[in-house]
N, C-alpha and C positions, 0 to 999 in steps of 0.2 A: 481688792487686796488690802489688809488690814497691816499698816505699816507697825503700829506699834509690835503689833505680835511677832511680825518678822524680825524689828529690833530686839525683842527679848528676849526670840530664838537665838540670834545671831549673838547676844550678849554670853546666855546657857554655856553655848556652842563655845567662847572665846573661856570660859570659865572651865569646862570641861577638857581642852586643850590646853592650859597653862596648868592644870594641877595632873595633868598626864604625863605631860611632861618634863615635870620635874619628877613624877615618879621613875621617870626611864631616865633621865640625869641621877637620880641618885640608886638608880637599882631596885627601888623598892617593885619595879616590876621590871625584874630580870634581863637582859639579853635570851631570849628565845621562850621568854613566857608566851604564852597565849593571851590571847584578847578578847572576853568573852563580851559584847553590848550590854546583854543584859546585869550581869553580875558585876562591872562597871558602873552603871547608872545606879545601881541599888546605892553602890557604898559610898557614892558622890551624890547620892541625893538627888539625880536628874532622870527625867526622862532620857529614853533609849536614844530619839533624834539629835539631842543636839550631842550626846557623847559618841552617835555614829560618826556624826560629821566632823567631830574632832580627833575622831580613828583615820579619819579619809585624808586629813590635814597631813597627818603623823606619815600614813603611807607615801604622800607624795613628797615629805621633807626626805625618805628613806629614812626613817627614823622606826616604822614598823612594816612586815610585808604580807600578804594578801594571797593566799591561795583560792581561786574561786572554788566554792562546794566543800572545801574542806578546812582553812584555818585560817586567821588573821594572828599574828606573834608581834613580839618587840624585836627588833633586829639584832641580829647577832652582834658581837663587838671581836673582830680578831686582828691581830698581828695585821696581815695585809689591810687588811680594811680602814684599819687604824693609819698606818704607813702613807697610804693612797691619800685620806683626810689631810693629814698633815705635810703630804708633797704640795697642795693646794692652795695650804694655808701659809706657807714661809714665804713665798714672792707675793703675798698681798699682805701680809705681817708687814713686810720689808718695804713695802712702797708704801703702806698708811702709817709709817715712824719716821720716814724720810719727810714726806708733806707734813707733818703733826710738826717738824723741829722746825721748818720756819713759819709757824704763830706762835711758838711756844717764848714767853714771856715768863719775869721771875713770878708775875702773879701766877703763872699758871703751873709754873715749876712746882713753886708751894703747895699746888693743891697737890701733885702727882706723889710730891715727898710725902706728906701727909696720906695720901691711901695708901702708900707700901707703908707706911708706920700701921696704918689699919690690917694690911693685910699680914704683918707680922704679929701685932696683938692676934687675929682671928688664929693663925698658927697655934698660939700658946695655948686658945680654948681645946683645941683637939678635935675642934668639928670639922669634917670632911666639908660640910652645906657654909658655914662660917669662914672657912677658907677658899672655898672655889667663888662664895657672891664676893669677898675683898678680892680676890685676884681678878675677876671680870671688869670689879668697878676702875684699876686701875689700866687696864689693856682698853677699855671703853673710852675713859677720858682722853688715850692716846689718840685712838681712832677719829673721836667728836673733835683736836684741836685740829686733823687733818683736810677736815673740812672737805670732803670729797662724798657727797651723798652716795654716788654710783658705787662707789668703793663699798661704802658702806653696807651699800642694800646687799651687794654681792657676799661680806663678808657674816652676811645677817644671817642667810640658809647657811653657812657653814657652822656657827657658833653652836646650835644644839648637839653637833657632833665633835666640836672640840670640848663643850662643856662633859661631855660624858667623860672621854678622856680623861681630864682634867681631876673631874672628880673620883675615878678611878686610882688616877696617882695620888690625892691629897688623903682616901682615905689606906692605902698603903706607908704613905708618911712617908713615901719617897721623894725624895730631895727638894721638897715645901721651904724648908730652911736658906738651901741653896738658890731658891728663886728668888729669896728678897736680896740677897747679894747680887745675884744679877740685875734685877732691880735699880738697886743702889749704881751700878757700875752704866747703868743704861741712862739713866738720869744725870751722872757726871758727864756721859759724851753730848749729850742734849743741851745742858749746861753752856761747853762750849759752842753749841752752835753746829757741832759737828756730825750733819744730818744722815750722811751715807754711814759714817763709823756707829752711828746710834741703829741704824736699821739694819746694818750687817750681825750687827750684838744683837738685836732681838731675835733673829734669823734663828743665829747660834743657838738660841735659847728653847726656840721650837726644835733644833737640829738636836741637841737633848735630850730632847723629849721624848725624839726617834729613838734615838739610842735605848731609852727605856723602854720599847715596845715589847721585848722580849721578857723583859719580867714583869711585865704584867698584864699581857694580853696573849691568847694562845692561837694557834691557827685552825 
């Protein structure tokens, strides 16, 4: 068995899966485009294996699906499917902001104030990719002061499907603005200490979110 080569594979393979990925996070490859191996590898530069095996990654996130004999696609994005994501996500939102407020200290206040200042600047650019990595990097830091690995892992396979979301709404311009207010209001109940009132407001925030399902996602 020649380990390097497996290493190098397995690197392609992690290479070929992060820049997939973010083509299906920001659309550049459609909800219910096709997936062709070979016409993939060409424009990325790789061999066919390691971008199969980052097609197979994608399949089993549900992020793309697989008809045998006939098609490999990017997953659709609809109304329900969206809805379902986000039923998932507010009771693990809501208990990684409960655990996150008691480590949170003024050092750590500061950092969180300071990425909603960033992810307000990323607003004013008008990049959809500028404002969805500022808003990750602040719901991230919340998650890392909770300090709950398990939590975490769990809410890792959801992230690629709330990132779509996400970047759906920021590049409609729908209510980007209103999220650093929320922001701001969610970091005042933190502030006090006041763990459940902070993870009910972030809930809200994702509960929102639902609300905008309808204009921007179809069934």
């Amino acid at each position: 068995m020649n380990v390097l080569h497996t290493v190098e594979r397995q690197r392609m393979s992690d290479i070929a899966f992060d820049r997939l990925l973010e083509a299906i996070i920001r659309e550049d490859l459609a909800p219910g485009a096709r997936i062709r191996d070979a016409e993939l590898a060409s424009q990325l530069g790789l061999s066919r294996t390691p971008v199969r095996e980052a097609v197979n990654r994608l399949i089993d996130l549900g992020l793309a699906e697989s008809k045998p004999s006939a098609h490999t696609r990017v997953a659709t994005l609809t109304a329900r499917s969206v809805e379902r994501t986000l039923e998932i996500l507010q009771p693990l939102d809501r208990l990684a902001v409960e655990q996150a407020v008691q480590h949170i200290g003024q050092p750590e206040l500061t950092k969180l104030r300071a990425l909603n200042d960033s992810f307000a600047a990323a607003i004013d650019t008008g990049s959809p990719a500028a404002i969805l990595e500022a808003d990750v990097a602040f719901h991230q830091a919340l998650r890392d002061y909770a300090d709950n690995p398990v939590l975490a892992r769990i809410m890792m396979q959801l992230d690629p499907h709330v990132q779509r979301i996400l970047y759906r709404k920021f590049s409609s311009r729908h209510g980007a603005p209103n999220t650093v207010h929320h922001h701001v209001a969610l970091l005042e109940l933190i502030a006090t200490g006041d763990a459940v009132g902070a993870a009910e407001s972030s809930a809200m925030q994702w509960g929102a979110l639902g609300g905008q399902v309808g204009d921007l996602f179809t069934d």
